[in-house]
N, C-alpha and C positions, 0 to 999 in steps of 0.2 A: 271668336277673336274680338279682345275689344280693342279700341281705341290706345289707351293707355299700351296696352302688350306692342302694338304696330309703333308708338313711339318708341318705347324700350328698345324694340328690334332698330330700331332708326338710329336711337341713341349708340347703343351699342358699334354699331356697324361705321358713325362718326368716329365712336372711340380704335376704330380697326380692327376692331373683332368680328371679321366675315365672316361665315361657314363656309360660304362657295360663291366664287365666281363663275359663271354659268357664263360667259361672255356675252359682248353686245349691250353689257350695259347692265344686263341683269344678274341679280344677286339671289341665293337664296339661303335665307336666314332663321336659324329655329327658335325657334320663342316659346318660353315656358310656360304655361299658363298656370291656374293657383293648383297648390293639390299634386303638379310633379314636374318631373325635373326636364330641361330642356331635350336632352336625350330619349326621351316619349312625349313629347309635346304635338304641338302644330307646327308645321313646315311654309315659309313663308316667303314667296316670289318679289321682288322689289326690283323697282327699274329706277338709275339714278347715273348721274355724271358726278355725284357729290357738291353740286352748288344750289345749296337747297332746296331743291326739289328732287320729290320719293313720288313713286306711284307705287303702293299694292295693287298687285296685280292676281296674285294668286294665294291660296292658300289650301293646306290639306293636313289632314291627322296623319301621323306615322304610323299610328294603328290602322289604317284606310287603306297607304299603300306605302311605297316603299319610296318612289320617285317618279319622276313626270318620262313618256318617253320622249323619244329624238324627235318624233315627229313633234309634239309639244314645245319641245325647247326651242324649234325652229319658229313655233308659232308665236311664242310669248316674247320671243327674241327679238320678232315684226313688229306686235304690239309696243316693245320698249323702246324701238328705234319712232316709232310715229307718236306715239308719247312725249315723249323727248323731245320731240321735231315740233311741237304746238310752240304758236307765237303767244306770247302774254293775254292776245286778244281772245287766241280761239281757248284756252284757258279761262276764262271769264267767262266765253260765250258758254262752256261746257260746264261749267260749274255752277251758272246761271239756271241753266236747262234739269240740270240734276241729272247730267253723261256721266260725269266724275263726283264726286265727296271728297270734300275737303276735313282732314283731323286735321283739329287745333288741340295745342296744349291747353 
């Protein structure tokens, strides 16, 4: 997964072209990568409220599996609620530390 494919999926998903609302915030989105088509691509978890800020959080080959289970979705579903929940500071602190990676255009 690179960079640029996580913006595309970002891009896209501004433009409203979800795949799935997974609730709580989390999205999951498929992304093409070079070589084929989004329909056998990478599968890709994003936690967002839409005011610009995205966290990847997850990602998987559709060749790998199929989809994440309930147990997962509950889990990743926490993750995007605490995610979410960071104040601008503890974002810096973690960004800082190299907890999180930040993609730039």
């Amino acid at each position: 997964m690179t960079d640029t494919a996580l913006i595309e999926a970002i891009a896209q998903m501004e433009r409203g072209l979800i795949d799935v609302d997974l609730g709580g915030n989390l999205f999951k989105q498929r992304v093409a990568l070079p070589g084929r088509g989004k329909s056998s691509s990478t599968r890709t978890l994003i936690a967002t409220r839409f005011a610009g800020v995205w966290f990847f959080v997850y990602g998987f080959e559709k060749s790998e599996r199929d989809n994440i289970t309930a147990r997962e979705l509950a889990l990743y579903q926490r993750l995007a609620r605490e995610l979410l929940g960071l104040t601008e500071a503890q974002l810096v602190t973690a960004l800082a530390g190299q907890v999180l990676l930040e993609v730039k255009l």
